[in-house]
C-alpha positions in Angstrom: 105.8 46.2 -56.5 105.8 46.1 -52.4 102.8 47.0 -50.0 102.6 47.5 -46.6 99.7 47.7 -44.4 100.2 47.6 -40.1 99.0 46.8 -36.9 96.5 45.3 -35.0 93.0 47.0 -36.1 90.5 46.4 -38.3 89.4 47.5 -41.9 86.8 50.3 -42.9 83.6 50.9 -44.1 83.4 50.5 -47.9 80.5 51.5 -50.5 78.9 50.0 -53.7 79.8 53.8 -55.0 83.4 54.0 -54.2 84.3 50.1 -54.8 81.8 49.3 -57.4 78.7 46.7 -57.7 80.8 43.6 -56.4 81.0 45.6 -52.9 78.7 45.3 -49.6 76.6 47.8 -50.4 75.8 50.2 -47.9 73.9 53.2 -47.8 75.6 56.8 -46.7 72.6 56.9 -44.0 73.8 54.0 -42.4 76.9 55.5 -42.1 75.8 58.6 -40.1 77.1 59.1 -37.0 75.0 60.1 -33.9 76.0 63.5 -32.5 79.4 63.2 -30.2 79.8 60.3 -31.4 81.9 60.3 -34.3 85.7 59.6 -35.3 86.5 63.1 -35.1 85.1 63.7 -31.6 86.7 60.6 -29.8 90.3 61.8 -31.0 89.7 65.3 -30.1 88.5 64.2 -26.9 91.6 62.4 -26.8 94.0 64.9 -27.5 92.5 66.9 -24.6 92.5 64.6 -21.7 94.9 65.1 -19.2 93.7 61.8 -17.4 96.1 59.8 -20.0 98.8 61.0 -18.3 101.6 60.8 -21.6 102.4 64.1 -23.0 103.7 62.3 -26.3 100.3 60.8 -26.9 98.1 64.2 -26.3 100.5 65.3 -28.6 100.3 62.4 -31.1 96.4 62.3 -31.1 96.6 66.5 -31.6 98.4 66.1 -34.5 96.1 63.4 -36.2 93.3 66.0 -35.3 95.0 68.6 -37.0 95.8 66.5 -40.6 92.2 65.2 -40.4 90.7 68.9 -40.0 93.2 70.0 -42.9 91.8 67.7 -45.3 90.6 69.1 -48.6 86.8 68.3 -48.6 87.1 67.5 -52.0 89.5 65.0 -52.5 88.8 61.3 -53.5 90.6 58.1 -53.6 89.6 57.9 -56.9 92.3 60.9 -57.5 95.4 58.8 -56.0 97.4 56.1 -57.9 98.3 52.9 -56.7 101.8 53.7 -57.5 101.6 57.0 -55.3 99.3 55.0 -52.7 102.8 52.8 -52.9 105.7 54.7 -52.4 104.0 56.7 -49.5 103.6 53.4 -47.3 106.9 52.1 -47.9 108.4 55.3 -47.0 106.6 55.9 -43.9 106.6 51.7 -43.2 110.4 50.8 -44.2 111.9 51.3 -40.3 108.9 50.7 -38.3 108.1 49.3 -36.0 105.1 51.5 -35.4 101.9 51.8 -32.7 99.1 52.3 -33.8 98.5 56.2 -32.9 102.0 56.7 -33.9 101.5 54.8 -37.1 98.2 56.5 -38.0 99.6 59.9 -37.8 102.1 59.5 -40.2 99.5 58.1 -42.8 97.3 61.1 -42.0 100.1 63.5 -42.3 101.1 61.7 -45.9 97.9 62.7 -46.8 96.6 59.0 -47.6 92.9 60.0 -45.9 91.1 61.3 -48.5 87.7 63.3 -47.8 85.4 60.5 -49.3 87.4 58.0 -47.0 87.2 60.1 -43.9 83.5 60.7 -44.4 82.7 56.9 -44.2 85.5 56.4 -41.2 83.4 59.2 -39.2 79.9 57.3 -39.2 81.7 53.6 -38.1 79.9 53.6 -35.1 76.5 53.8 -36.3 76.9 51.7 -39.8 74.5 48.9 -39.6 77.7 46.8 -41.0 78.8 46.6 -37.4 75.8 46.0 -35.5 75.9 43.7 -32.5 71.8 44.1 -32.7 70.5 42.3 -35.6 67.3 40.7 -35.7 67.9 37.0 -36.6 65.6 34.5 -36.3 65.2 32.0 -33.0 66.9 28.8 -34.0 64.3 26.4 -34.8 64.6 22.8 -33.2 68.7 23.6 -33.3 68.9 22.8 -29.6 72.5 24.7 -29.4 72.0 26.4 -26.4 72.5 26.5 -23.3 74.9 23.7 -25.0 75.2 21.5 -28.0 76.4 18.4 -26.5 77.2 16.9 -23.3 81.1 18.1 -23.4 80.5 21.5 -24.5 81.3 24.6 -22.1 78.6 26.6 -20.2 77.8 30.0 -22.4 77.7 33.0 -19.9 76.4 35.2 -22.5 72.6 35.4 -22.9 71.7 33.2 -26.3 69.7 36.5 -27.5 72.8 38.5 -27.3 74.9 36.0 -29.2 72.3 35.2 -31.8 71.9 39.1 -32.8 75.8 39.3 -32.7 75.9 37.8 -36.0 75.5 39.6 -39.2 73.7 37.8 -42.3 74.0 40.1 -45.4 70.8 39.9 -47.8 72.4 38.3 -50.2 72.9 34.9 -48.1 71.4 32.5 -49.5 70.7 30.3 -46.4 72.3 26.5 -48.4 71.0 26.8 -51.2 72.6 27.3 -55.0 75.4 24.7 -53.6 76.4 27.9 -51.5 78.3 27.3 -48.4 78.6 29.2 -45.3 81.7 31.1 -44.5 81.4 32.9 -41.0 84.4 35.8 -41.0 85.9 36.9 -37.2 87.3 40.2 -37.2 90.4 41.2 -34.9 90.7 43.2 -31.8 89.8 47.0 -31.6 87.3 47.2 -34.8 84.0 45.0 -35.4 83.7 42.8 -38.5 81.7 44.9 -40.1 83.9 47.3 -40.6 87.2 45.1 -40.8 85.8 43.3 -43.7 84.1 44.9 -46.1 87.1 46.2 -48.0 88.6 42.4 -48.2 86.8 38.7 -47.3 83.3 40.2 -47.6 83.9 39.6 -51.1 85.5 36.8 -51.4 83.0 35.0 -53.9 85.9 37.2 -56.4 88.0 33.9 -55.9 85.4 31.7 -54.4 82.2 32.0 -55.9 80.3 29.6 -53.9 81.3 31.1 -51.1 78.1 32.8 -48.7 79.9 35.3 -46.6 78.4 36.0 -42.9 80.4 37.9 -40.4 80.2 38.4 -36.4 79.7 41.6 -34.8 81.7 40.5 -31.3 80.5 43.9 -29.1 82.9 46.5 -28.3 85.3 45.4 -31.2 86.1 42.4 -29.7 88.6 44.6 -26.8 86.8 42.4 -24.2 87.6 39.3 -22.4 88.5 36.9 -25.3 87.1 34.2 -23.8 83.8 35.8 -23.8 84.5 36.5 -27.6 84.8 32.8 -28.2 81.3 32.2 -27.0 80.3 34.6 -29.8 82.0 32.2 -32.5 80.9 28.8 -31.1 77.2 29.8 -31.0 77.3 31.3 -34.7 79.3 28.0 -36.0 76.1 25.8 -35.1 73.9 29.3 -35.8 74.5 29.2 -39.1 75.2 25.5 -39.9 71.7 24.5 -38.7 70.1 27.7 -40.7 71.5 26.3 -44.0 71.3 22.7 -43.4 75.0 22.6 -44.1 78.5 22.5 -43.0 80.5 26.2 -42.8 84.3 27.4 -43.1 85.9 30.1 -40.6 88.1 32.5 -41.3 89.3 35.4 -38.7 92.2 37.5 -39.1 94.4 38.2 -35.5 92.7 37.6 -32.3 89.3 36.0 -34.5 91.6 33.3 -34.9 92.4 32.6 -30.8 88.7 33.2 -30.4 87.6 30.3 -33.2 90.7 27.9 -31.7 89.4 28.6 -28.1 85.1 27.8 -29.5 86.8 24.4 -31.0 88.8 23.8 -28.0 86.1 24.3 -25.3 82.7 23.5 -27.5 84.0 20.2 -29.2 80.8 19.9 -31.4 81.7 22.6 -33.3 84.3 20.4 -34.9 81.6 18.4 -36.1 80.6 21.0 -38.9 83.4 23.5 -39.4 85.0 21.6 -42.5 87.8 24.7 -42.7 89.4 27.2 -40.5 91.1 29.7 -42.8 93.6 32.0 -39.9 95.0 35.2 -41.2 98.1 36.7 -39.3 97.2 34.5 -36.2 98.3 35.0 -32.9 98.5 31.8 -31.4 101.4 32.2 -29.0 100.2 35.9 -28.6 102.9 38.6 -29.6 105.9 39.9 -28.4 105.5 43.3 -29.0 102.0 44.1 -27.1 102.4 47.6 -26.4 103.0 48.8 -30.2 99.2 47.3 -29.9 98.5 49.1 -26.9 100.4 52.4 -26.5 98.8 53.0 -23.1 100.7 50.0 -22.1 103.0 53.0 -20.8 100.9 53.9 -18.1 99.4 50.3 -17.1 96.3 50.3 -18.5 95.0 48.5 -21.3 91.8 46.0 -22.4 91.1 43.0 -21.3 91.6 41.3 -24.8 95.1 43.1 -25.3 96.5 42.0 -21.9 95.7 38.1 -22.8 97.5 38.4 -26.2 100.6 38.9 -24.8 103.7 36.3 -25.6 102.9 32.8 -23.0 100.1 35.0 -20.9 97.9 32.4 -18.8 95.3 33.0 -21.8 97.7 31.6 -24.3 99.2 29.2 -22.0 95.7 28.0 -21.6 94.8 27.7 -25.2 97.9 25.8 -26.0 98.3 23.3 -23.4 96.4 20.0 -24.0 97.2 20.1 -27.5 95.7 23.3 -28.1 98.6 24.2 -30.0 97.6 22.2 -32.4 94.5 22.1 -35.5 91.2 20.9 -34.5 89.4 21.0 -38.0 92.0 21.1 -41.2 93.5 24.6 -40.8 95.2 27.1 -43.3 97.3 29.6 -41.5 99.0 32.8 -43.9 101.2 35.2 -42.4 104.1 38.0 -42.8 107.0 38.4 -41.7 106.8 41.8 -42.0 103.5 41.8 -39.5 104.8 44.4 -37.0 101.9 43.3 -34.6 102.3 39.8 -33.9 106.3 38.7 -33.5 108.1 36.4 -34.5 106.4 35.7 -37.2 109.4 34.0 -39.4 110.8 30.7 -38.4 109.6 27.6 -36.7 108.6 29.8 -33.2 106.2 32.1 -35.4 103.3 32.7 -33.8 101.1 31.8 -36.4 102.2 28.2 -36.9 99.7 25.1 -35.5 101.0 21.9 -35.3 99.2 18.6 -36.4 100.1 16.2 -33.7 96.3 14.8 -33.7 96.5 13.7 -36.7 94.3 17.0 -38.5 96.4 18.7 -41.5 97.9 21.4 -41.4 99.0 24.3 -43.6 101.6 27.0 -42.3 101.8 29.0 -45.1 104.6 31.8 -44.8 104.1 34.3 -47.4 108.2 35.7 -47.8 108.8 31.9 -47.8 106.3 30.6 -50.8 107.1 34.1 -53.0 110.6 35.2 -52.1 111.5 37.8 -53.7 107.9 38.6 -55.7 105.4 41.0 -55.6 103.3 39.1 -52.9 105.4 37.9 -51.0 106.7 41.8 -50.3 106.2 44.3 -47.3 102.5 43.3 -46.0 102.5 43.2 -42.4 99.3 42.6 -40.1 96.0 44.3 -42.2 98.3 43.1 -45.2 97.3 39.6 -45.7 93.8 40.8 -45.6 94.1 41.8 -49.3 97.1 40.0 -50.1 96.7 37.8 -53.1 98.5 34.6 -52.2 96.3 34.9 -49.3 92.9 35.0 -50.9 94.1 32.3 -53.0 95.2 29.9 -50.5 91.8 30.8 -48.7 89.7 30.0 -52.2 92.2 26.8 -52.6 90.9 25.6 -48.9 87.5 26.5 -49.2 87.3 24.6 -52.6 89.0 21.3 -51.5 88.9 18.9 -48.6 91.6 19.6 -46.1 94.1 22.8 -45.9 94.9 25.4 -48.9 97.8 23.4 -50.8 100.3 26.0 -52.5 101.0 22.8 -54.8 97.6 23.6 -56.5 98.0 27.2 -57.1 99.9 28.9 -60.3 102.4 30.6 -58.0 104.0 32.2 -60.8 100.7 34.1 -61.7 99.9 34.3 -58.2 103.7 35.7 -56.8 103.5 38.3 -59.7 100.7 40.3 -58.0 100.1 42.7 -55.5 96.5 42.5 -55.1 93.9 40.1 -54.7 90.9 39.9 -57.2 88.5 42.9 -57.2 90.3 45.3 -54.7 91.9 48.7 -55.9 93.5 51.4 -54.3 90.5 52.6 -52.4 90.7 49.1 -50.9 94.4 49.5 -49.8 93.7 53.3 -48.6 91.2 52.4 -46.5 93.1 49.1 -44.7 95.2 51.7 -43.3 92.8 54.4 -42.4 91.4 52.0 -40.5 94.5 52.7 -37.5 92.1 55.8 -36.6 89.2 53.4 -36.0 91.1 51.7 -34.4 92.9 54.4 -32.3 89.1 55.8 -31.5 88.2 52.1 -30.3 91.2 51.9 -28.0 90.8 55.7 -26.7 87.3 55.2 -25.8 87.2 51.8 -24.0 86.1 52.2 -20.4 87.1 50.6 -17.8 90.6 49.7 -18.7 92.5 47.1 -17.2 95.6 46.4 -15.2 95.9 42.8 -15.7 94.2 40.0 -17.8 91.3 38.4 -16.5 91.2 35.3 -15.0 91.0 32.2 -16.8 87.1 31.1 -16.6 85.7 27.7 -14.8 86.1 25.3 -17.5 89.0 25.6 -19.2 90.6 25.3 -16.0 88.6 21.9 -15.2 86.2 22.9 -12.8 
């Protein structure tokens, strides 16, 4: 059994009605989008504006329009098998690669948006999943900003804006039960929100002590990355001092440069992040930037995009001093078949981190540990989000001092499956409808960029 999933977005919005009690539930007010601001709108817009200056995208983003608008109203993920859900990625999938507008108008046209999932992709904008505006409390006697410790960067972002950045579901239980904190970092063009709650937001499936939190980085995270990181370092000693405890980080794509960069540049983070679980990391950036960015064509791009290029000044900075290598015992899972973030295969994959401090290290290689098998099959980017081998690695690190060690896991149970615990189809469905969110996110991002920012003050010693 083989499953593909692509590109470098973010998940949807999920419901306790469509993926049962052990989802975030969220109600369909939440998910309501304010007028001219829905999913529909932004790619319509889209499809119209001559200011993008590429007659193959107008046309691209006119035809997802169309297969959205010729949806029947009432059909369901419920109504599609996992088998059928199957054979329609690995047809459209099998001779990528893909961008993602190009890539989300073939799943559209294969008729893998069902009404009940393009009803909850419309309101994304205004689910209180994604919210950069939460109302968290003021740290009390944490003294972590304007910095931790002595060797700690500057923040430039107002401690206000950071602290209601961070999302803390209902159900965190703030330390206590033996509970520990696992803060979740989404990728670039979607916020976590919405990029987790079909996969890690319920991860307590495999690790049941595990109390998921998640970071809302504004504007999906399509910002300067190294603002991003200052979102990540703050909630690391956020939520360590709330529950009196030590946390775990996982991110998936660019979450994982933004949690490297918050280790590398706020050192007392180290101090309490006991895990850092990476899924499909770009830590020598990718190759292939412009099947992230199709308006790479004409120049112009987002300021996160443009540093996630292969050996940019970002990367460069991120690697050099040993930034190439763990901080705090590190778990990395990835695909060869991620079509986002190349090479990923081999010892120049960009997901590898070496250990030459002396911190272990896990570079785990999913084709490599299950050739052959169900899950080591066709999951590229989004993929490893609900991969199974993934998830258990994750639980495996989580659970145990040090990096996810395949040598505890039953990789003959493991290898033989093509989902992780608790996700259905509705869960693999909506990975990949998430290409129009993020497709919208890209669209709509103003001002676009020519260039990556400059590297910031501290990192470059001043």
């Amino acid at each position: 059994m083989r499953f593909q999933s692509h590109l470098f977005v973010c998940l949807l919005v999920g419901t306790a009605s469509i993926f049962g009690a052990s989802a975030v539930a969220v109600s369909r007010d939440s998910m309501s989008p304010a007028p001219g601001e829905d999913l529909m709108t932004i790619l319509s817009h889209g499809a119209n504006d001559v200011s993008l200056g590429d007659r193959r995208l107008s046309s691209t983003l006119a035809s997802i329009v169309s297969n959205l608008t010729a949806i029947d109203p009432s059909t369901s993920s419920k109504d599609i098998s996992l088998q059928t859900t199957q054979r329609k990625l690995d047809a459209i999938f099998a001779n990528g690669p893909w961008d993602i507008i190009t890539a989300a108008n073939a799943i559209t046209a294969a008729g893998l948006i069902p009404a009940d999932i393009l009803s909850l992709l419309n309101g994304y904008l205004n689910s209180s999943l994604n919210s950069a505006h939460n109302e968290n409390p003021a740290p009390p006697n944490l003294n972590i900003y304007p910095r931790k410790a002595a060797g700690d960067a500057p923040y430039s972002v107002a401690e206000n804006d950071l602290r209601s950045a961070i999302h803390i579901p209902s159900s965190f239980s703030y330390g206590k039960n033996g509970k520990k904190p696992l803060i979740l970092v989404p990728g670039t063009a979607c916020p976590a929100g919405t990029t987790f709650s079909f996969n890690f937001a319920r991860f307590s499936a495999a690790a049941p002590n595990a109390d998921v939190v998640w970071i809302n980085i504004p504007r999906a995270s399509l910002n300067d990355a190294q603002l991003n990181a200052e979102y990540v370092a703050y909630a690391v000693h956020y939520i360590a001092g709330l529950s009196s405890s030590h946390v775990a980080t996982l991110g998936w794509s660019q979450g994982n440069l933004n949690i490297q960069w918050a280790l590398k540049y706020w050192p007392s983070t180290r101090a309490v992040v006991d895990d850092f679980i990476a899924m499909s990391p770009d830590f020598h950036g990718t190759v292939v930037r412009d099947l992230a960015c199709p308006l790479l064509g004409t120049l112009a791009c987002t300021p996160s995009l443009w540093q996630q290029g292969w050996d940019t000044e970002f990367i460069q900075t991120i690697r050099k001093d040993d930034g190439n290598s763990a901080y705090v015992p590190t778990t990395t899972i990835y695909s060869a078949f991620d079509e986002i973030v190349e090479p990923m295969s081999g010892p120049n994959a960009s997901a590898i981190l070496d250990s030459s401090r002396g911190v272990n290290v896990t570079n785990n290689h999913l084709q490599t540990i299950c050739p052959f098998k169900t899950a080591g099959g066709v999951y590229t980017h989004e993929g490893v989000l609900y991969n199974p081998l993934a998830w258990q690695l994750a639980a495996d690190a989580f659970n145990h001092d040090g990096p996810g060690q395949i040598e505890r896991l039953d990789l003959d149970s493991v290898c033989a499956q093509a989902l992780a615990p608790g996700l259905g189809v509705a869960d693999v469905l909506g990975t990949h409808g998430v290409l129009l969110v993020a497709a919208a996110n890209l669209l709509a991002y103003m001002p676009k960029t020519s260039k990556e920012p400059n590297i910031v003050g501290y990192a470059m010693g001043l």
